[in-house]
Structure formats: C-alpha cells, structure tokens
C-alpha positions as CSV (number, residue, x, y, z in Angstrom):
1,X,0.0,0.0,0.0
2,X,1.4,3.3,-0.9
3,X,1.0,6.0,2.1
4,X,-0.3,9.5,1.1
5,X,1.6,12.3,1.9
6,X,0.7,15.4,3.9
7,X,0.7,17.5,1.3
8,X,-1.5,15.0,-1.2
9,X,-4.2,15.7,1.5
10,X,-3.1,19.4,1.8
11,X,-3.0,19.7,-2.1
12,X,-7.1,17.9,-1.9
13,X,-6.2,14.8,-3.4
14,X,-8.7,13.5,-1.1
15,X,-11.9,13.7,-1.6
16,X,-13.3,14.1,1.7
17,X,-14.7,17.2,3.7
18,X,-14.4,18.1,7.5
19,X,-17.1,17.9,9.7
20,X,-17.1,21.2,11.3
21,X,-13.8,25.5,17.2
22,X,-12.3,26.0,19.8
23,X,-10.9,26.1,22.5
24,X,-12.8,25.7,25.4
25,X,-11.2,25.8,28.5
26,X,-8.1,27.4,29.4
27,X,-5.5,24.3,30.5
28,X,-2.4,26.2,32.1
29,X,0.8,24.8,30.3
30,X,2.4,22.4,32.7
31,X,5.1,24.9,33.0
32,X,2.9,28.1,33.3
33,X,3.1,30.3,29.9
34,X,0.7,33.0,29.9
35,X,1.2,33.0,25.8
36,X,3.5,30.3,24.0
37,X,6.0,31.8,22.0
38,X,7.5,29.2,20.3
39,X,11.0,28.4,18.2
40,X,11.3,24.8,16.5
41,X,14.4,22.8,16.3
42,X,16.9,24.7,18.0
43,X,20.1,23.8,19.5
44,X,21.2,24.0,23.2
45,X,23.7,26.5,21.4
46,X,21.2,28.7,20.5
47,X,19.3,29.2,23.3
48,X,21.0,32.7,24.8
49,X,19.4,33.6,21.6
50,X,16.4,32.6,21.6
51,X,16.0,34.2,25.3
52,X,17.1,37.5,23.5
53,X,14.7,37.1,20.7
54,X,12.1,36.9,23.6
55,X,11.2,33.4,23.1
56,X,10.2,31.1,25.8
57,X,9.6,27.7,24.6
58,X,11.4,25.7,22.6
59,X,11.2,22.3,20.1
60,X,14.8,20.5,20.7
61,X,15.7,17.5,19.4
62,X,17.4,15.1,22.2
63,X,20.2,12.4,21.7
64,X,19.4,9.1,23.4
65,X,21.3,9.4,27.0
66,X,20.7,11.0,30.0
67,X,23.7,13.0,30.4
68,X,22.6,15.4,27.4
69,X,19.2,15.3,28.8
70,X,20.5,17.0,32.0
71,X,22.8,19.5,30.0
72,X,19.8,20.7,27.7
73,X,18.0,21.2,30.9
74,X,20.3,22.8,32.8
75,X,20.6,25.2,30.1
76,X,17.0,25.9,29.2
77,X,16.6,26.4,33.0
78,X,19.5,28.7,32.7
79,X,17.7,31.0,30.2
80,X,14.4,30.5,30.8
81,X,13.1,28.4,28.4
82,X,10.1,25.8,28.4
83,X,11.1,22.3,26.4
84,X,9.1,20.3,24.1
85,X,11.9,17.5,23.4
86,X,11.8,15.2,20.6
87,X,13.7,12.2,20.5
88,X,13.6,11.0,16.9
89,X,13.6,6.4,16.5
90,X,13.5,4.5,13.5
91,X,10.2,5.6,12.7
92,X,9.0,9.0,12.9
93,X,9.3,9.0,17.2
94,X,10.7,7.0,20.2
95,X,7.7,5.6,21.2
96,X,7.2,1.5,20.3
97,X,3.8,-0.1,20.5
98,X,3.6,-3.7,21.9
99,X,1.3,-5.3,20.0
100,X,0.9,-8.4,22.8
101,X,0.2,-6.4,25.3
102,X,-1.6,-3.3,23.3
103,X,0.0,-0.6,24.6
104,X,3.1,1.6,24.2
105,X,6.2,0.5,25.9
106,X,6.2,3.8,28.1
107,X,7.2,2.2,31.6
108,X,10.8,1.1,31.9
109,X,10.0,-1.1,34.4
110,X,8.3,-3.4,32.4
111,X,10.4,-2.1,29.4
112,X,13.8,-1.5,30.5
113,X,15.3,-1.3,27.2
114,X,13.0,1.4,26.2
115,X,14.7,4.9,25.3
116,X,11.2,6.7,25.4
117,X,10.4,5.1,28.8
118,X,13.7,5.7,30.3
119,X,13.5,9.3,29.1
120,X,10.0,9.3,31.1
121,X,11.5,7.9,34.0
122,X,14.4,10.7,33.8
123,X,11.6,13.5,33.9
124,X,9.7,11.6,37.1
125,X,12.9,11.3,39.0
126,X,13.7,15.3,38.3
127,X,10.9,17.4,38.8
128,X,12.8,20.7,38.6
129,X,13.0,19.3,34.7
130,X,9.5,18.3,34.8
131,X,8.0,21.6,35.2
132,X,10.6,23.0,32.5
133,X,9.3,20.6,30.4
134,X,6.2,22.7,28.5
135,X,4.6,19.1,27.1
136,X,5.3,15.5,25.6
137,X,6.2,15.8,22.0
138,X,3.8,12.6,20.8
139,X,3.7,11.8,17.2
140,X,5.0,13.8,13.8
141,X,2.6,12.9,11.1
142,X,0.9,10.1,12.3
143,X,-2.2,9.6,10.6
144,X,-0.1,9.1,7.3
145,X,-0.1,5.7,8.7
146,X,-3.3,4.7,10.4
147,X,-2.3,1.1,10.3
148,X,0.4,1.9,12.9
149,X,-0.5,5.4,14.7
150,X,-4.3,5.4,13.9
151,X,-6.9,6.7,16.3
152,X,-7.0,4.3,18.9
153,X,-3.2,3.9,19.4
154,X,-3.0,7.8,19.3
155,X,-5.7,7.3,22.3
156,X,-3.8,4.8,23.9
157,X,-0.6,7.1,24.4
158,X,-3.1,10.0,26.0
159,X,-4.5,8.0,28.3
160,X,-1.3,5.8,29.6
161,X,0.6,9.4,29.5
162,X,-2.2,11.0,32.0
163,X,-3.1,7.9,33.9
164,X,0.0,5.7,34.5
165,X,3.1,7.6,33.9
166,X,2.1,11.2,35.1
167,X,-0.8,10.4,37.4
168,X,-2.3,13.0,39.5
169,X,0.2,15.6,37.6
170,X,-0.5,18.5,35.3
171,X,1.1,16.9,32.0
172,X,0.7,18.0,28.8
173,X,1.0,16.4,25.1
174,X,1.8,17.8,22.1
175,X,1.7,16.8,18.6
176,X,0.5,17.7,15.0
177,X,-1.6,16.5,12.3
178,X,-4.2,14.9,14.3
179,X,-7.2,17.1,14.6
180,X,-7.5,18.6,10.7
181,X,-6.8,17.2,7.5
182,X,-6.5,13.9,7.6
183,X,-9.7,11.6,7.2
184,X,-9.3,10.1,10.5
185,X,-9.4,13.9,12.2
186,X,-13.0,13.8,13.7
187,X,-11.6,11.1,15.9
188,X,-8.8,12.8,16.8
189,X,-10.5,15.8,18.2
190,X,-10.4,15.0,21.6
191,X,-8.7,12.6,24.1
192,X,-5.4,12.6,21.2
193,X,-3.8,15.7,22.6
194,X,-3.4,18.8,25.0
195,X,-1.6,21.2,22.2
196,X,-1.7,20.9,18.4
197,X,0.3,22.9,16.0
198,X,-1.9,24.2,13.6
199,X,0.6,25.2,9.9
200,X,0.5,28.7,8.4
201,X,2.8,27.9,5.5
202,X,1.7,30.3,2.3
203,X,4.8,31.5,0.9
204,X,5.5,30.4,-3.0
205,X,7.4,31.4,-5.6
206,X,5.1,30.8,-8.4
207,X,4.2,32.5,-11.8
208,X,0.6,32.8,-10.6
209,X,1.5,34.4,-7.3
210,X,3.6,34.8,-4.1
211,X,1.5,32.9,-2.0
212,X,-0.8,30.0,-1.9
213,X,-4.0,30.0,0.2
214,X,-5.2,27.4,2.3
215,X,-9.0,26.8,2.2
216,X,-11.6,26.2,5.0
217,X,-12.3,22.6,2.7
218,X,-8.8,21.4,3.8
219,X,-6.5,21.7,1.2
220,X,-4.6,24.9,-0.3
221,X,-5.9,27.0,-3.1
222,X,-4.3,28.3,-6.3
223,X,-1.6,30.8,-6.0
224,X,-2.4,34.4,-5.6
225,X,-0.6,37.4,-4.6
226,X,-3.4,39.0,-2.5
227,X,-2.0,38.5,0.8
228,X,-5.4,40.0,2.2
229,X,-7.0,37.1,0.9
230,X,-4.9,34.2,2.0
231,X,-4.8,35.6,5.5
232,X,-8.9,36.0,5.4
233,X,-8.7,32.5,4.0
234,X,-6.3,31.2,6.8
235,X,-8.8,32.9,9.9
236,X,-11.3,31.0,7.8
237,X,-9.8,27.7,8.5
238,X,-8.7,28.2,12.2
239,X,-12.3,29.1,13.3
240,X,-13.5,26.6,11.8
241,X,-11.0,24.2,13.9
242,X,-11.5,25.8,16.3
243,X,-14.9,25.3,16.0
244,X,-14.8,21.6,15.5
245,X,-12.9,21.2,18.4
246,X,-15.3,23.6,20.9
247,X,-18.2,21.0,19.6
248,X,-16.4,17.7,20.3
249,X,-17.3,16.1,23.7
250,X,-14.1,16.6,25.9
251,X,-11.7,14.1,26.9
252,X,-12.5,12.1,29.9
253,X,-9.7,14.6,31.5
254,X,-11.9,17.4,30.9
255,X,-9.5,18.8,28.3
256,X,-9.5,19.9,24.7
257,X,-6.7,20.7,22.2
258,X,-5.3,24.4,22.3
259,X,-3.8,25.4,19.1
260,X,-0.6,26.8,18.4
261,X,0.1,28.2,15.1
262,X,3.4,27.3,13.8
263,X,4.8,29.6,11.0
264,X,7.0,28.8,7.9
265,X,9.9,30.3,7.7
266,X,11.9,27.4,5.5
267,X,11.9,26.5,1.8
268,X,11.4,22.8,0.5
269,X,13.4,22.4,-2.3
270,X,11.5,18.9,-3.2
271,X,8.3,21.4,-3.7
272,X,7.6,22.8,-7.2
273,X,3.9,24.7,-5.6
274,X,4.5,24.3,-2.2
275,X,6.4,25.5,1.1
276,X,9.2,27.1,-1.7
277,X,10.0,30.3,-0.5
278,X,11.1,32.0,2.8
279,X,8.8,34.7,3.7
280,X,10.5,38.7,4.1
281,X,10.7,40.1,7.0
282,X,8.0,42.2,6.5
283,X,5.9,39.4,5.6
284,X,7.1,37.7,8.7
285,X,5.5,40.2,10.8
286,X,2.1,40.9,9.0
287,X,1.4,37.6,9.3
288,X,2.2,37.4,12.8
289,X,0.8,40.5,13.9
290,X,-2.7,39.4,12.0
291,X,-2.8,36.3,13.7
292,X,-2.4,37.8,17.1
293,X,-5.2,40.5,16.7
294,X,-7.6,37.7,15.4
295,X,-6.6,34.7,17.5
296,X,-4.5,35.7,20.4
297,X,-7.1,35.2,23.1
298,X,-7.9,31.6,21.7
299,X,-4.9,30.5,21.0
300,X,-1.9,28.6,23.2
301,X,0.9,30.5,21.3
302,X,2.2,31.0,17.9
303,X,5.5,29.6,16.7
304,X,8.2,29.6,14.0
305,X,9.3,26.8,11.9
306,X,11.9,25.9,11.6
307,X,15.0,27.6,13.2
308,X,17.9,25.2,11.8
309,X,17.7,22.8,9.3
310,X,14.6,20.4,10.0
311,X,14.9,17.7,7.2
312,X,17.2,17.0,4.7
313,X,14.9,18.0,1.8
314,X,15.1,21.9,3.4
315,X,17.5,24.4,1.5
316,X,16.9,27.8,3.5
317,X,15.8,28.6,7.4
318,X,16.2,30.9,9.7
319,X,19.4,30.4,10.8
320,X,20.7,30.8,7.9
321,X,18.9,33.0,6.5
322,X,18.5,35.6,9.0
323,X,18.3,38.8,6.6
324,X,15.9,39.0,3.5
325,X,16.6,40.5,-0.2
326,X,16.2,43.7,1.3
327,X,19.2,43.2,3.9
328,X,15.9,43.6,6.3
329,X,16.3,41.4,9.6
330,X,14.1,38.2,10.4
331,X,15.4,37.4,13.9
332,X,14.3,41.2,14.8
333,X,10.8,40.3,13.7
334,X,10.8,37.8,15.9
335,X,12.4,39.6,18.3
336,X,9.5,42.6,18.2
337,X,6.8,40.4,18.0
338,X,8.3,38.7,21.5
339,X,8.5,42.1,22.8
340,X,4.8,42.8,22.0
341,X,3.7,39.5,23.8
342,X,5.8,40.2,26.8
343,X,3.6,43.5,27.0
C-alpha cells in the first residue's frame, strides 16, 4: 500500500470534507506560559538567543542518553526556556507499540530497554526538569499511517501518558496533524492531545502568485498574490478548527486541544507549488501581527518553523537566512513580535 503524503491531503487529493472551534477551557501549560511563543528545532547553542529574541519555549531534538538530557535542561533552565523534546527512533518518534500487550512500551519497568520510557523515567525522578518541560512531544505525522499510529493507538498514548506515567500531575501532550486534514481527524479531536500545531505555510514562488491560500475545505488553493485574501482564507480555516474542536465532547480529563500556530519560515526544495520560498521580514510580521489580533485570546501560542535545518529535503531557514533580499532582519521580527507579547 502506498502511504499518502501530507501535502497529497493538503493539495485535496482526497476527496473528503471536514465535519465542522475551539478552545474551550483554558488548560495552564504544565510549565505556566501565559502565551507560548515558540521556536522549533533549535540547539542547546542557541538558546541565549532565543531568550534574546524573547522566546520562551522551545522544540529541541534530544540524543538518546541522560547526560545530554541534563545539560539541555540545565541550560533551558539557565535562560528560561520551556522544552518540548523530541527524540527521533526508527520511525518518525521514540515511542514503540507492543502489539501483545496493546499498549506503548512507556514504563521502563516493564520495558527496560526502552529509550522513550527511560526518558519518562528521567523526567519523574527530576521534577525541577519536569516543570521545565512545557509538554510531551507525541507523534509527527501520524495519521499518514493509520495502520500503525491510527486513532485508537494515538488514544492509547493520551490516556497511559495521564493515567499511568504522570498520574495526578499536570502533563501535557503535544503533537500535530491529528485534529484537521486527515480523514481520520474527527476522531482525533479530543482525548489525542493537549496542544496541536496548527501550519501557516503560504509562501511560493510561483508565476501565478507569491502565495498559496489554504482553504476552510482542507487543502490549499491556487496561487495568488493577494496576501489580504490568503490571510482572510487562513482565519477561515482556524475558526473553523477551532470550532470543531469547541463542539467535540471533551476528553474524559476534561481537556480539549489548544492550538498553536506554527509559521514557515523554510523553503522545501522537493516542492515545485508548495512551502518554496522563505517569507520577508515584512511578511514575517504581517502575518504574525494578523494572527495575534484575530486569535491571540484563543490561541496557546504561535511559533516559527523551523530555526535550523529540519529535514534533509530543506534548502533555507532561519538560521541561515536571518536577513531577506532587502538586507531587512528576520530574527528582529521575531524579536519585536516577542517584545509585543511580553507586554
């Protein structure tokens, strides 16, 4: 069986249609944030940065051992900065189902040889890096194959994170891809996860237009360059998930997704239509700054992504590119836009 791609949904090749937001309750981060401001895939190098660019959470990507667990940690404590780790395994995440006993292998005692349950273990035993730990990075991309992360399973890793490995404790899981999209969505709504990224990627450099929309239906529109239009088009498509979410009976936690918008700022040289072009600074921040003024209140946070190179298949990001064809700065963006949530 061939497994569809994100962007074959994202592009409509499917021809289904979402059932119809938001946020309902206000779950405190586990490390309290009054607004997540967010940079993906940084390095423990980076993050003196990052607390200068006034960010305050942060995606990182974690080696398998303890040692650099504790060094990250230290240093995100050091400048202030909430975690969501990601430890990458042979497929997609750490995590390993165990098909005997129908559950994911998330307790080293009864899987000692388990890197994602030792790492849970690690955050148990520390709690100073427990509360600097803003949520459980779950699943990238799962529902592209149902057969092994489908609904249920994603349900299974909820429930086993609240119930058995956190219990009684304010844990929180993130992931993306689960709650929109994909065909298997409407099960996902609930009882899946605690924050969702939710992608605001329409920068293209296309003979038709600088940016392509994406549409309330679920997939992205032709190319345009009426940037008024995309972004009415993209409020379009978060109230409605919002929407769909607000409607969905919560999980049996009480909880609903929050949504965190995650921004591109990378080119995908494998995309001839798609995700081609890094925005300009200016861009950058009228974006942002639209985003806020509509969504800020019911909204977890916003995000960029990515800040160092994310996958192979990226040629530009915002560590290397840091200044646009104007010489204009795209870390100060960031920077002012940090400065505007700290207000």
């Amino acid at each position: 069986m061939t497994i569809p791609s994100r962007r074959d949904f994202l592009r409509g090749a499917c021809g289904f249609f979402l059932s119809i937001m938001p946020n309902s309750g206000a779950f405190p981060a586990h490390r309290e944030q009054s607004f997540i401001h967010m940079m993906n895939y940084v390095t423990e190098d980076d993050f003196a940065l990052m607390n200068k660019m006034h960010i305050n959470t942060v995606l990182v990507e974690l080696k398998n051992d303890a040692e650099s667990w504790r060094m990250t940690y230290d240093s995100a404590i050091k400048h202030d900065l909430a975690i969501v780790p990601l430890i990458w395994g042979h497929d997609q995440s750490i995590w390993e189902w165990n098909e005997l006993a129908k559950e994911w292998e998330l307790d080293d005692r009864k899987y000692p040889m388990s890197v994602g349950a030792r790492f849970l273990r690690f955050l148990r035993e520390n709690p100073r890096y427990f509360q600097q730990t803003l949520a459980i990075y779950s699943f990238h991309e799962p529902l592209a194959q149902p057969e092994k992360t489908g609904p249920q399973r994603l349900k299974k890793f909820y429930q086993q994170i609240h119930e058995e490995i956190f219990t009684g404790q304010n844990v929180q899981v993130y992931g993306e891809d689960m709650t929109f999209v994909w065909p298997q969505a409407d099960e996902c709504l609930t009882g899946v996860l605690d924050y969702e990224i939710h992608t605001v990627y329409p920068f293209v450099n296309s003979p038709r237009g600088r940016y392509r929309p994406f549409l309330p239906e679920g997939h992205y529109g032709e190319p345009t360059s009426d940037l008024h239009k995309v972004l009415d088009l993209q409020r379009q498509t978060i109230e409605l998930q919002l929407k769909r979410i607000q409607e969905a009976k919560a999980a049996a936690n009480g909880r609903k997704p929050r949504l965190i918008l995650i921004l591109q700022t990378f080119v995908d040289a494998d995309q001839e239509d798609l995700w081609n072009r890094m925005p300009d600074a200016e861009e950058m921040e009228t974006v942002a700054s639209y985003l806020l003024e509509h969504f800020r209140e019911r909204i977890a946070g916003i995000a960029w992504y990515p800040f160092r190179q994310a996958a192979s298949n990226y040629s530009r990001w915002l560590q290397k590119e840091r200044y646009d064809d104007q010489r204009r700065d795209r870390w100060e963006v960031i920077a002012k836009i940090g400065r505007k949530l700290r207000r």
